[in-house]
N, C-alpha and C positions, 0 to 999 in steps of 0.2 A: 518388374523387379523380382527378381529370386532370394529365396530362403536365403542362401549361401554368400547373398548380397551384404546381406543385414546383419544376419546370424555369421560369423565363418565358427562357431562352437557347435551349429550343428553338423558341421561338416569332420569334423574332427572325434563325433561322438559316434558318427555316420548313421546321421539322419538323413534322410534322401531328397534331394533337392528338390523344389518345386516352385512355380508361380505363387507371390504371394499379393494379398489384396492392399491388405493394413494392418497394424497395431491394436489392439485393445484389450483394455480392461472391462467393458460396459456387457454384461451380459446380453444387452438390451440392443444393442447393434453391431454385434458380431455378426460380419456376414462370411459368406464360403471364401477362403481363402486369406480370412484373418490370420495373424498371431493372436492365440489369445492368452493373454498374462494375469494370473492368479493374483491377487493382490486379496489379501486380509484385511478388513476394516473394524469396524467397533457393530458392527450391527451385519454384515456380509462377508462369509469368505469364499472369494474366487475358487476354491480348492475343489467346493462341496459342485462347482456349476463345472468342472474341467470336464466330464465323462459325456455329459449333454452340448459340450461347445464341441468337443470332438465328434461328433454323431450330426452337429447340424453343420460340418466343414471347413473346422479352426486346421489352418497346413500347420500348427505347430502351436502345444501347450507349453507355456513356460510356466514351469513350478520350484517353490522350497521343498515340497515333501512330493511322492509317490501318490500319482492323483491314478493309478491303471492303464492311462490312456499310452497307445502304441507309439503315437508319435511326440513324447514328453522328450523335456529338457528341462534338468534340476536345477537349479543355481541357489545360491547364496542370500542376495535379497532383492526379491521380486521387483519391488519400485525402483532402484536403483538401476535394475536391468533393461526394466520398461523405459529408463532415460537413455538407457543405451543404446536401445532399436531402435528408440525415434530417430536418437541424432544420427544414427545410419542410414533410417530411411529417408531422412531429409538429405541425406550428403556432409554431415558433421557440419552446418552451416554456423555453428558456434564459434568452429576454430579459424574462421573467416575473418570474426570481428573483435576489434575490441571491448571485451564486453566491461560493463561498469555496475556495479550491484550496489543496492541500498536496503539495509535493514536496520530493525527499530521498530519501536511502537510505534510513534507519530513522525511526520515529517517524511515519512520515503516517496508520496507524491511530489510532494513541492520540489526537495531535492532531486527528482529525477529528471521532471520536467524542467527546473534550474540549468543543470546539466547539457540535457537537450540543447536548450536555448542558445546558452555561451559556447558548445562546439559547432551548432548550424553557423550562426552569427560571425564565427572564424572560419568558415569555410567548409567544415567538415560534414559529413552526414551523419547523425545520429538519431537511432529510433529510440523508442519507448515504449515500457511494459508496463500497465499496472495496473490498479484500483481504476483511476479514471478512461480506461481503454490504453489502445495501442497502435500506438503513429509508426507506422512502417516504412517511415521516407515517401511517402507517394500513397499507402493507400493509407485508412484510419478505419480500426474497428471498434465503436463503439462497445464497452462493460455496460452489458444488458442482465438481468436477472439475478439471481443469488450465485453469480459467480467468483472464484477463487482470485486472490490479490495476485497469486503467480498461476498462470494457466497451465492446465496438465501438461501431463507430457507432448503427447503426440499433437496437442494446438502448440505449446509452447516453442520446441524448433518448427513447427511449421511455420509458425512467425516467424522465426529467425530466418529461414531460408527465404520467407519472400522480401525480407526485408536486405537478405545480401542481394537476391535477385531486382531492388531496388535501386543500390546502389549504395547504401549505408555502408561505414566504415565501423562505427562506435554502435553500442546499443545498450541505456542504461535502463535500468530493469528494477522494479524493486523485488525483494527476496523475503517475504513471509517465514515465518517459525517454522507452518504448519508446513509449506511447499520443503523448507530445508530439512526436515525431521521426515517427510514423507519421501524423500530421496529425488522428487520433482528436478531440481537443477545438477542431478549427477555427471559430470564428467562434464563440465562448465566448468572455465578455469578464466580468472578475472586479472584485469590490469587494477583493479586497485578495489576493494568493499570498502563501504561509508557505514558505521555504528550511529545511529541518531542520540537514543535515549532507551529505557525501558522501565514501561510503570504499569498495573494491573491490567492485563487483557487477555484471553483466551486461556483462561485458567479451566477452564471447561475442559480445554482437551488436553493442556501440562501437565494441568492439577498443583503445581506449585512454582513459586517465581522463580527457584534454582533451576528446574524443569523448564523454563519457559528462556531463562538466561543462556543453559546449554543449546538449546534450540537456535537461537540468533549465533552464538561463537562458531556453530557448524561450515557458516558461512566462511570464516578467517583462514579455510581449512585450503581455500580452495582459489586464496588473492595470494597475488603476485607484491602489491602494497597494502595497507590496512589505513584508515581514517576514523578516528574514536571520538566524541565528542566525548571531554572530561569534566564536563560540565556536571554531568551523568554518572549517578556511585556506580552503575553497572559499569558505564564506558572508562571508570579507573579502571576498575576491576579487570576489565578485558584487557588493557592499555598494558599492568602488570602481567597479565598471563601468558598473554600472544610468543608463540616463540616465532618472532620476524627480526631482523636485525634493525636498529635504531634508523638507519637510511630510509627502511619501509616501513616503519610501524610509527605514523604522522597522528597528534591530536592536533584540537579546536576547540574555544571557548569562546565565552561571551563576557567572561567573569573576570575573565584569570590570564597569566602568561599562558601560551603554547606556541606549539609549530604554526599555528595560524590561531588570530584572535581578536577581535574586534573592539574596539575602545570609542567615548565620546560618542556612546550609543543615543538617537533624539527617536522619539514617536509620535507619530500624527494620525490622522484619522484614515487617510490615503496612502502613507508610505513611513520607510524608517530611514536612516540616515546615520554613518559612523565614518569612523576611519578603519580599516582594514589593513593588516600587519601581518609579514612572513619573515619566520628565516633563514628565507632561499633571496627575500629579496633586501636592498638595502632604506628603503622607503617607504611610509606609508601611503595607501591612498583611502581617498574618500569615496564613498558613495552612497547614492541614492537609490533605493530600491520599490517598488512601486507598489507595497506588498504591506498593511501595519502588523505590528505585533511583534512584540519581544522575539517569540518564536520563530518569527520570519528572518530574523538578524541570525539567530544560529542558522535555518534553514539557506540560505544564501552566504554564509560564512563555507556550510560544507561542500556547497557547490562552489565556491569559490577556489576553495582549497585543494578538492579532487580536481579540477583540470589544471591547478596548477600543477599536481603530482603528473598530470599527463601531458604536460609539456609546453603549453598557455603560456603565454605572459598574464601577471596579474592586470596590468594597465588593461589589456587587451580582454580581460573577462572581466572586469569591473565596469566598464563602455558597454559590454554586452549587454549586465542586467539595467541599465537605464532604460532598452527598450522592451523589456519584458514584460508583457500585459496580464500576467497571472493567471492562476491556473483556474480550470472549472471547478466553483465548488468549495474552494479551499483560501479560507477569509475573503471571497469574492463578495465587493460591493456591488449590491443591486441594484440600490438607488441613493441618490446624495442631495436631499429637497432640504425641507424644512425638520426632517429626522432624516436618519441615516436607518439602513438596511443591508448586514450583512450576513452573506451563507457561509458554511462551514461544516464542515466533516468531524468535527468532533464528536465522539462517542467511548474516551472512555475518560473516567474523572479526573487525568493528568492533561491529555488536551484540553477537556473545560475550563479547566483551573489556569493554562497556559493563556487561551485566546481571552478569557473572559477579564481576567485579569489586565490585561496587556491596553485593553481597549475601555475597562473601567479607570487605567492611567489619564485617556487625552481625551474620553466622554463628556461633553461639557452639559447634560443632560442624565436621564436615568440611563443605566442599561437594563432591556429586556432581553430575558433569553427566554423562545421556545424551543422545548427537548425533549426527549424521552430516550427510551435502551429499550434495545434489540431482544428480539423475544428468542431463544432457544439459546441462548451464547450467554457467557459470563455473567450467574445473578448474582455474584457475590458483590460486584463494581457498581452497581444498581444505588445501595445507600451513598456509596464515595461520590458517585454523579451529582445526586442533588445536594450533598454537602459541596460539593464545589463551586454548582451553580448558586446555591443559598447564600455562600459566604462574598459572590463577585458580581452581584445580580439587586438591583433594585424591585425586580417583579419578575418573578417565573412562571410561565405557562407549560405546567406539563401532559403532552401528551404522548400518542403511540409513534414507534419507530419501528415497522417492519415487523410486527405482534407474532408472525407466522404460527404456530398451532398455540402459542402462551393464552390467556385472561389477559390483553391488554389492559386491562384495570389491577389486577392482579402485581404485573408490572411496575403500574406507575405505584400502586399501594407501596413498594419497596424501596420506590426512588423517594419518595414522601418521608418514611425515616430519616435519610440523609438530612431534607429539609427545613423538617419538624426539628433539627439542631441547630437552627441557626434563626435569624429574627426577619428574614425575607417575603414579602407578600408574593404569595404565590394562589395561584389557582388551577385547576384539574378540568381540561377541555380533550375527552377522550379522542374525537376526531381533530385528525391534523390540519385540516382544511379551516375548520373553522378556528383554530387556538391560534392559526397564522394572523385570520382574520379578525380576530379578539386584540392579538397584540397591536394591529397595526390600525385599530380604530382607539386603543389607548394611546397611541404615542404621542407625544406633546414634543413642542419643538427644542433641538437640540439633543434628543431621546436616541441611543444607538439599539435597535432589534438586532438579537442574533440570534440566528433562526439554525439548530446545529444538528447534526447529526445524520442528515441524508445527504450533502454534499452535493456530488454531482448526478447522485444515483436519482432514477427517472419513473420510479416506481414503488407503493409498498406492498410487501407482501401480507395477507393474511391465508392463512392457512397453508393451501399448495399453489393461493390464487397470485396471478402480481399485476395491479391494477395500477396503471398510470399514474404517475404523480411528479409533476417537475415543480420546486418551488418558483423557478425561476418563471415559469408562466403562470405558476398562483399569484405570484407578488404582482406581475403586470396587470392580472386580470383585476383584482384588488385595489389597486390603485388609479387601475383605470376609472374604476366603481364611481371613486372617491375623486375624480375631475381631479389627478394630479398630473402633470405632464412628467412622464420617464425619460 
């Protein structure tokens, strides 16, 4: 592949064409015949490394400012351009598919793989990006390590293209703050973005909720439809702001009237049940969905909703999610004996407060939650956490979630505040191994554990180390311990 391939601005600047290898940002694996793309960060700017990648044989620096080097190209903004070369060096495999975006604090796993599910089940091919890895119609890569919710650039269409080179039509993706504010998905242009919700989380890197609000609307910028959950004071707020014409700019509730909304909502310990309503259609239907939690009803309302905007019959995606077996990780029951056991992804104190809730409705026993918060990320969320878990939790076990360079003790000291405000028996089991194993030799029968915050993820991190960790073979091993059949 040639410069002139990728780039045609170097050709017009007349930079002289050459062989080139790849794309990168990474000082660390630039090899001869890289692009290499200057990109500024909070702690590194590419700028200061452009004279040394030049010298160890980058065919072409991309910069904002005047880095010396001979063979430079200026532009506007770095990450944004970096999305540009990928998707050239992949073949624009973007403009192949139709793509489907989901953004929000919670719910943009469930929702995608929702998605997924109801267009394979009609026919169609659809991949998947996210948190939980990434189904490519054919192959699957496992979310290994402290990796990002949307993949950089140059993995992220390279997904794309092996997933058209799969055979996929559709590809729904969830879209992070950080990925849309870092220009990650530039020149991605969507058949419809889905709004979940938005409640305290990575205030570390917004710094404020207004901050963190523009971050998600970035996304509106760039759909063809929009899907708001107005359930959600942010998803008004966006609902009013959008400038899309009333035909494309669709809500969803669980509460209230909308363009889709669910009423005669039941919960059970295995799944939810409602009737399901559009104003495209003149019926309602019912369904069963194999998923519990309040949250789970919005969650599968917007997948419901988004492929009707894409051309579905409702009968025909309400039939889908009957056989949908739920995602890794996310309200996944473990085990269903004489107590129940289930995982979850929640970590920050508006998912808590969602699932804990949701499941201290149809608990005919105590609920235990063991949890903890993430070490280098959002400590302000920290007290709101265990005030969550305190106020919807018969017994809390708190310990570490991913400590990485933090005082895991330190940590849970912050989450104990929250606590310490509510009248919940709780206890402090630093190691997670064994606080799993505390909870599940307390449980008494009819007791729901909910064990939150690692999800699907298969390791924790302490410091730069990341040591194996799957609940799902802790609880077997544990239970095996305990002569119970799983």
């Amino acid at each position: 592949m040639t410069l002139y391939e990728i780039c045609p601005l170097a050709k017009e600047k007349g930079i002289s064409d050459t062989e080139i290898n790849s794309v990168t940002d990474n000082t660390n694996k630039l090899q001869k015949g890289d692009v290499f793309v200057c990109i500024k960060g909070k702690s590194f700017d590419g700028h200061s490394a452009a004279a040394e990648m030049e010298k160890r044989g980058a065919s072409l620096i991309v910069a904002e400012r005047d880095t010396g080097c001979e063979r430079q190209l200026l532009v506007q903004n770095t990450r944004e351009y970096y999305a540009y070369l990928a998707a050239n060096y992949y073949g624009n495999p973007q403009k192949k598919l139709k793509m489907i975006a989901v953004t929000g604090t919670n719910g943009k796993t469930t929702v995608t793989h929702l998605i997924q599910h109801i267009l394979n089940t009609g026919g169609k091919k659809c991949a998947c990006i996210g948190t939980a890895g990434c189904d490519l119609c054919g192959k699957f890569y496992e979310s290994d390590g402290d990796v990002p919710t949307t993949p950089l650039q140059m993995e992220l269409f390279g997904y794309l293209a092996e997933a058209v080179e799969n055979g996929a039509e559709y590809c729904a993706i969830e879209a992070s703050s950080q990925a849309l504010v870092q220009g990650r998905l530039y020149g991605i242009r969507y058949e419809i973005g889905i709004f979940t919700n938005l409640t305290q989380d990575h205030l570390d890197v917004h710094g404020t909720m207004d901050n963190y609000y523009k971050a998600k609307k970035l996304l509106f910028k760039s759909c063809a439809k929009a899907l708001i959950c107005v359930d959600d004071k942010y998803g008004k707020k966006l609902m009013k702001e959008l400038n899309l014409s009333k035909e494309n700019k669709r809500d969803y509730s669980i509460t209230d009237a909308a363009n889709y909304y669910s009423v005669n909502i039941k919960t059970a310990p295995a799944y939810v049940s409602y009737w399901f309503s559009s104003d495209r259609d003149e019926k309602s239907f019912p369904v069963k969905f194999g998923m519990p939690g309040m949250f789970n009803v919005a969650n599968s309302a917007a997948a419901l909703g988004a492929c009707r905007e894409l051309g579905m019959e409702i009968k025909e995606c309400v039939a889908a999610l009957e056989s949908f077996k739920g995602v890794n990780g996310r309200c996944e029951v473990l085990y269903d004996g004489d107590f129940t056991i289930i995982c979850d992804y929640a970590h920050t104190a508006d998912a808590l407060e969602k699932i804990l809730s949701s499941i201290k409705a149809f608990a005919q026993g105590r609920v235990i939650c063991v949890f903890g918060a993430a070490g280098e990320r959002d400590a302000d969320k920290r007290p709101d956490m265990g005030l969550a878990v305190g106020k919807n939790s018969n017994l809390a076990v708190v310990t570490s979630d991913n400590p990485r360079f933090e005082d895991p003790m330190k940590i849970i000291g912050q989450i104990e505040k929250g606590l310490d405000k509510t009248m919940v028996v709780y206890t402090v089991i630093e190691d997670r191994y064994e606080a799993i194993k505390y909870a599940l030799t307390q449980a008494k029968p009819k007791d729901v554990i909910v064990l939150c915050g690692k999800g699907h993820e298969t390791h924790q991190i302490y410091g730069a180390d990341y040591l194996h960790f799957d609940e799902h073979e802790i609880v077997r091993e544990i239970l095996t311990e305990q002569g119970r059949v799983i």
